[in-house]
C-alpha positions as CSV (number, residue, x, y, z in Angstrom):
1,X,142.9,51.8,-9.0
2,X,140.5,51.5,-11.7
3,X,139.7,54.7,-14.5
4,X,135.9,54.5,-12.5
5,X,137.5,54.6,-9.0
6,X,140.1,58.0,-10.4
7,X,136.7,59.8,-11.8
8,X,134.6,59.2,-8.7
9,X,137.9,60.3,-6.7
10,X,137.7,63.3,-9.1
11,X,134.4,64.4,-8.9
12,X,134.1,63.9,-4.9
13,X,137.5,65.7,-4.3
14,X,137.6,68.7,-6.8
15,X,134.1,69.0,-8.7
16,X,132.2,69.1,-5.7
17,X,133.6,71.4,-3.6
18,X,135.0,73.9,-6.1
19,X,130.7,73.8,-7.4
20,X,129.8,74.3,-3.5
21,X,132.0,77.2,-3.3
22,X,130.5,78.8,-6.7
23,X,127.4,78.5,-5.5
24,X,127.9,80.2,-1.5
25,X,130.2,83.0,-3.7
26,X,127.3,83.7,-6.2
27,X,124.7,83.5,-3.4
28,X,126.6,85.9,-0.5
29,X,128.4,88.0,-2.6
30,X,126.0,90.8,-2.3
31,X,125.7,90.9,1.2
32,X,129.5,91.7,1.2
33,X,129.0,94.6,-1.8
34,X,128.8,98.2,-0.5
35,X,128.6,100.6,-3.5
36,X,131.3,99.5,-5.8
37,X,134.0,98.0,-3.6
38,X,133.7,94.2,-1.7
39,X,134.8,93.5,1.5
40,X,136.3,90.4,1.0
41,X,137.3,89.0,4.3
42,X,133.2,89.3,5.3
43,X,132.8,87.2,2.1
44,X,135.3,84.5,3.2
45,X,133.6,84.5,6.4
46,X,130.4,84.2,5.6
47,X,131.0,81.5,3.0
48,X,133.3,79.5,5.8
49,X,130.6,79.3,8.0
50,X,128.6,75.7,6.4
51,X,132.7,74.5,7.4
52,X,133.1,76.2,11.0
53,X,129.7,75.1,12.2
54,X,131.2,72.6,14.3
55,X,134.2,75.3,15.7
56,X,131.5,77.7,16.5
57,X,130.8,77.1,19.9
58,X,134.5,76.3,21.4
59,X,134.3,78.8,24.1
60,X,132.3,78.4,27.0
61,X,130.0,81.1,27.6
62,X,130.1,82.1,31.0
63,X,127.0,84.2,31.5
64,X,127.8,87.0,34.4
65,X,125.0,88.9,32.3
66,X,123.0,89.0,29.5
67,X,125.3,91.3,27.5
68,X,128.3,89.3,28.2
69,X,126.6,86.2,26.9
70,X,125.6,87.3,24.0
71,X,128.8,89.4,23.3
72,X,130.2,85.8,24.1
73,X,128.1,84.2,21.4
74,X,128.6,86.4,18.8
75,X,132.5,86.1,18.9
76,X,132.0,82.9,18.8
77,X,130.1,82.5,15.8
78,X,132.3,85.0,14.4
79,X,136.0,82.2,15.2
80,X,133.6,79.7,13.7
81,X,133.0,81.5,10.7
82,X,136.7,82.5,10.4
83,X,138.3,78.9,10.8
84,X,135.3,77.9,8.4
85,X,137.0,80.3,6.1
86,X,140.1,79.3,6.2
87,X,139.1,75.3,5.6
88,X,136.9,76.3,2.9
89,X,140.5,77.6,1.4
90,X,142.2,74.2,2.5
91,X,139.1,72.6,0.7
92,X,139.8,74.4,-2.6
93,X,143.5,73.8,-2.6
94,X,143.0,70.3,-2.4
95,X,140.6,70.2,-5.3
96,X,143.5,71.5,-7.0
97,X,146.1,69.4,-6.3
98,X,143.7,67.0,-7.4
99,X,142.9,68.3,-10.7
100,X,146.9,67.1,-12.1
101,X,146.8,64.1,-9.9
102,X,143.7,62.6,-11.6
103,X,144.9,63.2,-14.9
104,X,148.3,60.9,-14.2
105,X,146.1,58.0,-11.8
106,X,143.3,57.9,-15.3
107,X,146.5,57.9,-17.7
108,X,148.3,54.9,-15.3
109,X,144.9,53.1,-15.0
């Protein structure tokens, strides 16, 4: 592996998504403020949702009536925005493993 190859692995794996994240935290963290305490698990949601898009619509909606549809389609966009949250934490603690394993692939290279 070449010292270009490490540094592109670098920047793709850690500086990417730990910027992405910066920017969704600085960006939605004052929907998630009421008066002086933050509610946390709305922030992790909300940021998780750009990664649960794709889970959001795993249920089938089974429209009896309009109020169960759309009950239906609000908890589902609420799973997807939970198992978005919890990728976006698998996301970040890969960046980190990758921060010391970079430094020994540029050191071997």
């Amino acid at each position: 592996m070449t010292k270009f190859d490490v540094v592109k692995t670098f920047i793709f794996k850690t500086v990417i998504p730990i910027m992405f994240v910066f920017f969704m935290y600085q960006i939605f963290i004052d929907l998630c403020v009421s008066g002086t305490t933050t509610n946390y698990l709305y922030l992790l949601m909300i940021c998780g949702i750009p990664f649960g898009i794709r889970y959001m619509f795993m249920l089938p909606i089974l429209v009896r009536s309009m109020g169960v549809g759309i009950a239906m389609m609000i908890f589902n966009i609420a799973i997807g925005s939970l198992i978005g949250g919890f990728i976006l934490l698998w996301k970040l603690t890969v960046a980190l493993y990758y921060i010391p394993l970079s430094i020994v692939r540029f050191a071997r290279a």
